[in-house]
N, C-alpha and C positions, 0 to 999 in steps of 0.2 A: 628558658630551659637550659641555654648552655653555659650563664653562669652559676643555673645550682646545680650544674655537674659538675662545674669547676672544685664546691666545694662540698663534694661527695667522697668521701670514702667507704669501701669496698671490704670485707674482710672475711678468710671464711678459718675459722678457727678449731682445727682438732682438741678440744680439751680429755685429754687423759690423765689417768690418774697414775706414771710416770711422767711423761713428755707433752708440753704443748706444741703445736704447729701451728703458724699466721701463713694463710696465702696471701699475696695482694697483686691484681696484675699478673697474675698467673707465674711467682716468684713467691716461694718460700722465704718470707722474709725474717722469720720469729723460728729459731726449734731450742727451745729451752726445756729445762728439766720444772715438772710441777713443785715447784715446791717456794715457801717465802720466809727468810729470817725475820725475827720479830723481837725488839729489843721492850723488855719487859718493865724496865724502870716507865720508859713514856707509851709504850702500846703501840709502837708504830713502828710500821715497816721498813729495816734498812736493804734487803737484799730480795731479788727474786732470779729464779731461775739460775745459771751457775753459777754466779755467786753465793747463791743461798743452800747449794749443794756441796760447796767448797766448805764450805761450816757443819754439815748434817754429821751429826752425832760427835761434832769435836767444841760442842758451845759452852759457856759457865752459866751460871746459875741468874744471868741477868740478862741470857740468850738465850733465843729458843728458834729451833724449825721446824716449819709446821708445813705438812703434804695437804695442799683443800678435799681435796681429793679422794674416796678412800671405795673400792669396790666400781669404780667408773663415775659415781656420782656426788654431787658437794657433799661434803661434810662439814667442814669448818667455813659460815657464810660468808664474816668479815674476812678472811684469809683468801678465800675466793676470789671473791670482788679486787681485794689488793694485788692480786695475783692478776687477773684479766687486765688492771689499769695499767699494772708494769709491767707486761707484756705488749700490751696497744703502744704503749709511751717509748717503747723500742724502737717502734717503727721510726715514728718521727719525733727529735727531742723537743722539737718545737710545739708550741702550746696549738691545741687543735681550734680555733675561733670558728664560731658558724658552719661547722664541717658537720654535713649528714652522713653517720654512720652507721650504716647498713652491714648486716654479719650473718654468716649463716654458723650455727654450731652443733656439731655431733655428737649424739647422743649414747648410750646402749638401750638397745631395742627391749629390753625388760626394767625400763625407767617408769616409775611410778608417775602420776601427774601432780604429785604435789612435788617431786623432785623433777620436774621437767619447769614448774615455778619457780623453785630455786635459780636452774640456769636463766629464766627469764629476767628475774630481779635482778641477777648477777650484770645483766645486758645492760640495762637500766640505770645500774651504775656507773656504767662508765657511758652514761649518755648516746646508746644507740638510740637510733629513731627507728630502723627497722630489725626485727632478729626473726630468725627465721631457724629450726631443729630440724637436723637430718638425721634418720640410725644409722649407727655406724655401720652394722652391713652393708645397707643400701649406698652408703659413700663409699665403702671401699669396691661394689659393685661399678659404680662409675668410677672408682678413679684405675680399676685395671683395665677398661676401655668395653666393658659389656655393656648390650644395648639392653638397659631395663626396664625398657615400652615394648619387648617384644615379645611374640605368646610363645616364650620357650622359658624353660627350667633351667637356674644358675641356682647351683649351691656353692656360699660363699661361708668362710672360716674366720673369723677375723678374733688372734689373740694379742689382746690389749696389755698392758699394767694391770687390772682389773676386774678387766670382764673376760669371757670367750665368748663372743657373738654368732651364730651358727644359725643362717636362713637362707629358706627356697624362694628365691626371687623370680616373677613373671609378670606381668602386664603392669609396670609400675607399682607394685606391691610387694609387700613380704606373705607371702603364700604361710609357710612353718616357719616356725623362728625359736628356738631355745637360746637364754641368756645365763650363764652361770657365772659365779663369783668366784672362779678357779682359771687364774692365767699368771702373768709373770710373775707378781708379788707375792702368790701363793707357791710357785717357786723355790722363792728367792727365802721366805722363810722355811721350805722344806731342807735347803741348803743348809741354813743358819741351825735348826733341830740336827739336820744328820751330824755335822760339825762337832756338836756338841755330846751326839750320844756314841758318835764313833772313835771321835778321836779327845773328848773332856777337851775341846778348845771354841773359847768365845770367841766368834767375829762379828762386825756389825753388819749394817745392811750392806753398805759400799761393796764390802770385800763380799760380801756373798752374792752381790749383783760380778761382778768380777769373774768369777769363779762358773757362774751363769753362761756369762758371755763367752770364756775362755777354753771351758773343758765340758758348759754343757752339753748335754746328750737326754733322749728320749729312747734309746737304742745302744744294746753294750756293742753290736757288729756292725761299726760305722765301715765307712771304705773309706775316709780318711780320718786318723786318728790322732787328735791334739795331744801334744806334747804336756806331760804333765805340769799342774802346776804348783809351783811354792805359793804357799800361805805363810801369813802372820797373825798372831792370833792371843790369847789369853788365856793359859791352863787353869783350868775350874779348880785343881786341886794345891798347884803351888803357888798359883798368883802371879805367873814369873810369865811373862810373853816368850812365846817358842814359835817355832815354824814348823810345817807338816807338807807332806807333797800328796795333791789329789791327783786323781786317774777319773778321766770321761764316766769309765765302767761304774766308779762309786756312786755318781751324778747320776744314772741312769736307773739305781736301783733309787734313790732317794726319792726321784720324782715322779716313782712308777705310780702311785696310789692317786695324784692328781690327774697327772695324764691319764689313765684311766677312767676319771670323774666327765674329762673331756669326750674322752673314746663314747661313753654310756652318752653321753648327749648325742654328737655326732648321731648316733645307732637312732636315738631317739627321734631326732629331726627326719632323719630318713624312712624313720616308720609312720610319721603321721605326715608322709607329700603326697597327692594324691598319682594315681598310678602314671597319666602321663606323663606327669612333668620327672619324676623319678625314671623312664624311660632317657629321658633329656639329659638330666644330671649321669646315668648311667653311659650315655654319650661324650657327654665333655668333660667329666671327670669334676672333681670336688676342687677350689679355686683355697688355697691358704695365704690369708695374709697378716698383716699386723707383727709388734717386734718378737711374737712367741714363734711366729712361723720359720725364726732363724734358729729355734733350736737343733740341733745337729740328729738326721735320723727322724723327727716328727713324722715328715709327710712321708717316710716309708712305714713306719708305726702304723698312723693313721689308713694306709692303704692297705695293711696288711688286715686291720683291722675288717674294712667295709669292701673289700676287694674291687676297690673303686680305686680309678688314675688318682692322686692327687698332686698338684704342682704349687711348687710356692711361684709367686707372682714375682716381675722385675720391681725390685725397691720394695720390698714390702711395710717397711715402715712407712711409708709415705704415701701410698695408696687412698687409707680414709682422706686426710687433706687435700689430694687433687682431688678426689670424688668430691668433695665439701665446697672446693671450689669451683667445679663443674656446677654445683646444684645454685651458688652464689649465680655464677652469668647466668643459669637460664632458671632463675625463682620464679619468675611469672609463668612457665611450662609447664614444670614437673608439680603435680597434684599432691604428690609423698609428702614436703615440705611440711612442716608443722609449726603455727603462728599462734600468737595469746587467741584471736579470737578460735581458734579451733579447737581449744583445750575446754 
């Protein structure tokens, strides 16, 4: 037995539809961006992860980069698969020989079963022997340290690339659960529209993920307020690239109709929990995490909204993957776990 643990490897994999995450050994070993170049003359993959975001939207015509990814779940099969092998093949450059590879990976909780197949094949490609799907609520439920075997109410938030994940967790289960197709990338192109209808200037994704990060807001009356930012950009009308200075407050009106998409969910999950455990959640307040819950302003939004605590979690990017890894050491415990013969 202890030399086929010698040549066991471990891995529990957040795949998102921005950023992957590799735990291994309880060490983030993998946080790449989703995404793979794909050189089009031979069909084969030259770059994954920042590399292949160093290239996005600046390729020729014998270049291409491609997200697998699109709303939390595969989209592009082959791009997938190449994406999970050069991301594994990080870990160790060295070729894996007779290595049993076991993976636990994250799903959203509103994943159909024929795209829960998809991630399994994807597994199978790159030679696991064991794969194991966790929802991404319930990881990010463990990886902010909640005991989700116990008979109390946890409402968790979790805003992906993707998805907005939004469940009442208690006895090992998702009690309610709403999944929407409305989180950063939804966004990131609200960003890219207002841009365009406010100020006639084209930016691509990068610079509107940028602009996200820098000056977003979910709230014009932050208590602290980022310094505006210079863009660069393409005027729709002279063709001539020019620069524009944004303001938080602009960001805040841009992305009120998504946020709001969220707020209605939120309201929604809390309407259909049954009375005690909404007692519960009424006690410990609403749990935000995932990279949306860094928008500026959110979790008082959000709390103004449901008149409910709500807290972003420590490290909230990071959260689903320790949970993913927590569910990887104790697979044979938790019941949640979800295997091919289960499907």
């Amino acid at each position: 037995m202890a030399f086929f643990n010698f040549f066991t490897q471990e891995l529990a994999i957040d795949l998102g539809t921005a950023n992957t995450l590799i735990i291994q050994d309880d060490k983030v070993v993998v946080e790449e961006p989703s995404i793979v170049a794909i050189d089009l003359t031979t069909n084969e993959v030259i770059a994954v992860g920042k590399k292949a975001m160093q290239m996005h939207e600046k390729t020729h015509k014998n270049l291409k980069t491609v997200r697998p990814l699109k709303d939390g779940v595969i989209a592009d099969f082959q791009a997938a698969e190449a994406m999970i092998e050069g991301l594994i093949n990080m870990i160790n450059e060295k070729k894996r020989f007779f290595t049993h590879l076991k993976i636990v990976i994250c799903i959203p909780s509103g994943i159909t079963e024929v795209e829960k197949r998809a991630v399994f094949d994807s597994a199978d490609h790159v030679d696991a022997k064991e794969t194991y799907l966790i929802y991404e609520p319930m990881a990010a439920a463990l990886g902010i340290g909640l005991d989700v075997e116990a008979p109390d109410g946890n409402m968790v938030i979790d805003i992906g690339g993707g998805t907005t994940e939004i469940a009442v967790i208690a006895l090992s289960g998702i009690v309610t659960d709403q999944s929407i197709r409305t989180a950063g990338d939804e966004f990131t192109s609200d960003i890219i529209d207002f841009m365009k209808r406010d100020y006639n200037l084209l930016v691509g994704e990068r610079t509107a993920e940028q602009i996200k990060i820098k000056v977003g807001a979910a709230i014009e009356d932050l208590d602290e307020i980022p310094e505006p930012l210079a863009i660069n950009g393409r005027d729709m009308v002279t063709g001539i690239p020019r620069q524009v200075e944004i303001r938080h407050n602009e960001i805040a009106i841009a992305l009120d109709a998504s946020i709001k998409k969220i707020e209605e969910a939120v309201l929604k999950a809390l309407e259909d929990t049954p009375p005690e455990l909404a007692s519960d959640i009424f006690k410990r307040g609403i749990y935000l995490t995932g990279g949306g819950a860094l928008l500026r302003g959110l979790d008082k939004r959000l709390s103004r909204k449901t008149k409910l605590d709500v807290k972003i979690v420590d490290d909230p990017l990071k959260a689903v993957v320790r949970g993913t890894g927590l569910a990887l050491k104790n697979s044979n415990k938790y019941s949640f776990l979800v295997n091919r013969k289960s499907l």
